[in-house]
C-alpha positions as CSV (number, residue, x, y, z in Angstrom):
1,X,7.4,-7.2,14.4
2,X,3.8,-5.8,14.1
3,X,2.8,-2.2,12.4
4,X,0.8,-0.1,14.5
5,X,-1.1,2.9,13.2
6,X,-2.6,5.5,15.3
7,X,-5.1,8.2,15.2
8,X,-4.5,10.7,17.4
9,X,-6.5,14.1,18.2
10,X,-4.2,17.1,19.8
11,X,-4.7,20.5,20.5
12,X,-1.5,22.1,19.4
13,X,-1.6,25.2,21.2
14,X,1.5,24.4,23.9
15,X,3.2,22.1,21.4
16,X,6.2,24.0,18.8
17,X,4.5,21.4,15.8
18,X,4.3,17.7,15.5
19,X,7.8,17.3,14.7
20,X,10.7,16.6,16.9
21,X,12.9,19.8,16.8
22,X,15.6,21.3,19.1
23,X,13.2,24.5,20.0
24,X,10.6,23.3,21.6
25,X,8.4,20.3,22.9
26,X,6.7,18.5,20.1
27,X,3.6,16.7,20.1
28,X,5.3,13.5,18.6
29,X,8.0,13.7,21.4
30,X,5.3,13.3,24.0
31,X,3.2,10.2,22.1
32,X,6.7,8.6,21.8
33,X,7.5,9.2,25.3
34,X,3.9,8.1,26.4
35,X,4.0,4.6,23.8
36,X,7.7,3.9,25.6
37,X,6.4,4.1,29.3
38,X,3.8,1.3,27.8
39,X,5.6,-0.7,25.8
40,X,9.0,-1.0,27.9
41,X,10.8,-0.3,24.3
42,X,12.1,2.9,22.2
43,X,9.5,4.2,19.6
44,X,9.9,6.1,16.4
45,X,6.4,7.3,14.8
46,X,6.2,7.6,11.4
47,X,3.4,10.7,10.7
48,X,1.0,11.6,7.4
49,X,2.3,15.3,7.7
50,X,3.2,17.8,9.6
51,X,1.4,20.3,11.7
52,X,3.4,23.7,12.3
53,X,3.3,25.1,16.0
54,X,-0.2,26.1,17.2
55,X,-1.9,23.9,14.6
56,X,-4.2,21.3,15.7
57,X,-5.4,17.7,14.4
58,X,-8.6,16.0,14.7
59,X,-7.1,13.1,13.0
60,X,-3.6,12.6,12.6
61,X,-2.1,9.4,11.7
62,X,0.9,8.0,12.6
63,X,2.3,4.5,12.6
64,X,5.3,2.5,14.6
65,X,6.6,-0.6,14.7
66,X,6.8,-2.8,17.9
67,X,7.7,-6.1,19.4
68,X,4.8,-6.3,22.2
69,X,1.5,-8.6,21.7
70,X,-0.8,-6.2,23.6
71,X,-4.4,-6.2,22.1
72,X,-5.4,-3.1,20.0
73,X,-7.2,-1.5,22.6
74,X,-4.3,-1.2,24.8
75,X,-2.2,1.1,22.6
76,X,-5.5,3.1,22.8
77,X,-6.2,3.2,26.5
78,X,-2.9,2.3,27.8
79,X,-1.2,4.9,25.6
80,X,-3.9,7.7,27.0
81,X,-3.0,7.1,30.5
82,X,0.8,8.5,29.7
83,X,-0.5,11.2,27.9
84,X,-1.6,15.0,28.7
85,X,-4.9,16.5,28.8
86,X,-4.0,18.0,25.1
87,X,-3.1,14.9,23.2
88,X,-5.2,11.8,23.1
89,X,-4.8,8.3,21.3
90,X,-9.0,7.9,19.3
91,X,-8.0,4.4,17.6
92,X,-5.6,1.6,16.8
93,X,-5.3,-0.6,14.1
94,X,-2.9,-3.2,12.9
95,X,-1.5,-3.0,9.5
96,X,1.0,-3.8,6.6
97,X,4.8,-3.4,7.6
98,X,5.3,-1.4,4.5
99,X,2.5,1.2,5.4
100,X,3.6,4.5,4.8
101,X,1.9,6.8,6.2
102,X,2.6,10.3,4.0
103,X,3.2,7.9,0.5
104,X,0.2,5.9,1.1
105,X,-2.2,8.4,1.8
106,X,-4.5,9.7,-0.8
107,X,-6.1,12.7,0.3
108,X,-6.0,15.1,3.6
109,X,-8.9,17.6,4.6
110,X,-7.9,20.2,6.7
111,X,-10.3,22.9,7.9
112,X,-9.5,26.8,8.7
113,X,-11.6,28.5,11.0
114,X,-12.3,32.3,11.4
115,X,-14.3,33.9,14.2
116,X,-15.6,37.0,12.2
117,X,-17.1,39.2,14.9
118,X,-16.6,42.9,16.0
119,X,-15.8,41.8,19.4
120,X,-13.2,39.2,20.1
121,X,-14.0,36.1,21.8
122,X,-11.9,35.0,24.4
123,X,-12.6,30.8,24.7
124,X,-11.9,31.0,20.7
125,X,-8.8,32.2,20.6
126,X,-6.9,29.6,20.5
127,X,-8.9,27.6,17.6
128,X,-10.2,30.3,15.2
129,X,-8.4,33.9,13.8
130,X,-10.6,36.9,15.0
131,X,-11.3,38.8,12.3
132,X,-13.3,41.9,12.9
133,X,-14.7,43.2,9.3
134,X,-17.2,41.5,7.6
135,X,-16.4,39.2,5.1
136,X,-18.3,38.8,1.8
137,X,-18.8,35.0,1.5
138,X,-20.4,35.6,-2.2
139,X,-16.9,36.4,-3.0
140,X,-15.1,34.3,-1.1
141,X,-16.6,31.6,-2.9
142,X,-16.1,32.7,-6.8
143,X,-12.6,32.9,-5.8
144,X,-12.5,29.2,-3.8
145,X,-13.4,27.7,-6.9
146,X,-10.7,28.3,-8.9
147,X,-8.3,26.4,-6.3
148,X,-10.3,23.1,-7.7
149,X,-8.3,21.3,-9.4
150,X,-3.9,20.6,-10.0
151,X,-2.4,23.7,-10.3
152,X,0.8,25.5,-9.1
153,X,0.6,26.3,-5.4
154,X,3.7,28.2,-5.7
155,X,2.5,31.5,-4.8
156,X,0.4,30.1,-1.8
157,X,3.3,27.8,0.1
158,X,5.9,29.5,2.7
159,X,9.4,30.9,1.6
160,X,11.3,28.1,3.3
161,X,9.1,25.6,1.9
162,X,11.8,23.0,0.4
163,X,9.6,20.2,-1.6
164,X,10.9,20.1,-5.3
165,X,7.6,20.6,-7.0
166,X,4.7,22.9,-6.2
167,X,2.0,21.2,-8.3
168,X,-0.8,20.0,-6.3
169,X,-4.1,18.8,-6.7
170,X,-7.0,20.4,-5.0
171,X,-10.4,18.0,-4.3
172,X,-12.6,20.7,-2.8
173,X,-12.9,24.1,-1.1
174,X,-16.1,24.7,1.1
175,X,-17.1,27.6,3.2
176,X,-19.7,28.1,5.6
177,X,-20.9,30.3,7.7
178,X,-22.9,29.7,10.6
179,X,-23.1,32.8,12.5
180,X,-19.8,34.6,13.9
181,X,-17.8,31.2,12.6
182,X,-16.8,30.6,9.3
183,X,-15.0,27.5,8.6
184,X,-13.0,26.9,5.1
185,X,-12.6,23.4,4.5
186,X,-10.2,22.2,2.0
187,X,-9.6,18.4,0.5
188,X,-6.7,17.6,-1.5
189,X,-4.3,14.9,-2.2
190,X,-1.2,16.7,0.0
191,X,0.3,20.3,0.7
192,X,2.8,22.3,0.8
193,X,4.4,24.3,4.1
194,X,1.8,27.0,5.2
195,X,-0.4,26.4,2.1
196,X,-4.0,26.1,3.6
197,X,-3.1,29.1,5.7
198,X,-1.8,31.3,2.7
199,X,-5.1,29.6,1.0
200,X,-7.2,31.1,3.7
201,X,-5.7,33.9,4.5
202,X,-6.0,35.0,0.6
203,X,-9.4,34.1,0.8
204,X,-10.1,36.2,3.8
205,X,-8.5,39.1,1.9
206,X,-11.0,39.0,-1.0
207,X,-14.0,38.8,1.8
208,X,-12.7,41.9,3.0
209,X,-12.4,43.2,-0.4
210,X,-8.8,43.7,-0.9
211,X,-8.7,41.5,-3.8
212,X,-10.7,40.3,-7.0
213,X,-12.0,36.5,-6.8
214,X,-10.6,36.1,-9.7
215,X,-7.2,37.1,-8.5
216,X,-6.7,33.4,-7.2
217,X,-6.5,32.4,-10.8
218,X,-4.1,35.1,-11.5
219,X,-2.3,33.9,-8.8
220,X,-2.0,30.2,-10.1
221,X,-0.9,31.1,-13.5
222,X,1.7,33.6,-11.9
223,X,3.3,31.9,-8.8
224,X,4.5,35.2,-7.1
225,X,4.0,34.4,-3.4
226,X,4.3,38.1,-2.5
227,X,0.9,39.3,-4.4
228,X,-1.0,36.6,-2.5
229,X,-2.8,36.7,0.8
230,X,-1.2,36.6,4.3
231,X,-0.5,33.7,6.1
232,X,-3.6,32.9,8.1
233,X,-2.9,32.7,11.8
234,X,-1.7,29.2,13.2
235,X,-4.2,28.5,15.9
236,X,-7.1,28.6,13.3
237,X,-6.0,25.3,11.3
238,X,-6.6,22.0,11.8
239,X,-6.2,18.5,10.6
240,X,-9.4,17.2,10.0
241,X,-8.7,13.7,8.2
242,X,-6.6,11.7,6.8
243,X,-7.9,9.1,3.8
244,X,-6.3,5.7,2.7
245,X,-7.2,4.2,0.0
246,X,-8.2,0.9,2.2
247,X,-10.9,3.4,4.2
248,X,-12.5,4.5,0.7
């Protein structure tokens, strides 16, 4: 039996998340359908996260086991051929039979985009959040540094979120602006449910003046979800990277 790991590149606009679920077509429910037209054989993909509906991934990773000798490049090409203009197969590698692909990993970047323009764009609107007042970037990044570090995300993950502990450590948080787009790239060894976007949607908040950089601090020292920022818009967020401690 060989391990397979994938990365795969989606644009998660039509897709109700990565995950299988009874409410909507998923983006692993198509790879698995595409990798069983291949292969001939049933096949369950293990992921590295997550991705709610409308979020998008640059680099996913997911990994299955299988039966078939095909070379590498055929889970690549072969794969792509089953698949939908949205979802694409970038590379395949063969690997351990006890990779895990959440356990194993040791950091994920992820990367928020906001189009922050007057007028609204309409070939963005499916990858950034339109917001129209200008944001103060000075102050957006006094407030991005006190993320740095392991804190308590508590007030920054979703109601529903059910992990046991909230504690999370946070690598780096970049912005940059390069005209109308402002991306907010974050680095950390895993997150919780909606983080990143409560993350950036508290960040866009203090641009706009609404709060204090410093009330990010505040925030981690008093896990109270409902004084942080809103939840950032789905279709803004993607998954940048995943890293293993073998790519390092």
């Amino acid at each position: 039996m060989r391990a397979i790991r994938l990365t795969i590149e989606y644009d998660g606009t039509a897709y109700a998340g990565w995950q299988i679920q009874p409410n909507g077509l998923a983006v692993q429910q198509v790879i698995e359908g595409a990798l069983q037209q291949l292969l001939g054989e049933a096949v369950s993909l293990r992921s590295s996260g997550r991705t709610d509906a409308g979020v998008h991934a640059a680099g996913m990773v997911a990994a299955f086991a299988t039966t078939r000798q095909l070379p590498l490049i055929a889970f690549v090409e072969g794969t792509n051929r089953f698949l939908p203009p949205d979802i694409v197969i970038l590379d395949a590698a063969e690997v351990a039979p006890g990779f895990r692909p959440i356990a194993d990993a040791v950091a994920k970047h992820y990367r928020y985009t906001v189009y922050n323009s007057t007028v609204r764009s309409p070939l963005r609107r499916f990858m950034s959040w339109h917001v129209r007042e200008r944001l103060d970037l000075e102050a957006m990044h006094a407030a991005a540094a006190h993320f740095v570090g392991r804190h308590d995300f508590a007030a920054f993950r979703a109601s529903n979120c059910a992990t046991k502990t909230s504690v999370r450590r946070i690598d780096a948080v970049d912005i940059v602006r390069d005209g109308e787009t402002i991306t907010i790239d974050v680095i950390g060894e895993g997150f919780l449910k909606n983080m990143v976007r409560v993350m950036a949607g508290t960040l866009v908040d203090i641009g706009k003046g609404r709060f204090a950089p410093e009330h990010v601090a505040w925030l981690l020292a008093n896990p109270d979800r409902k004084k942080a920022g809103v939840t950032a818009p789905a279709c803004g967020l993607c998954l940048i990277k995943v890293t293993y401690r073998d790519d390092i």
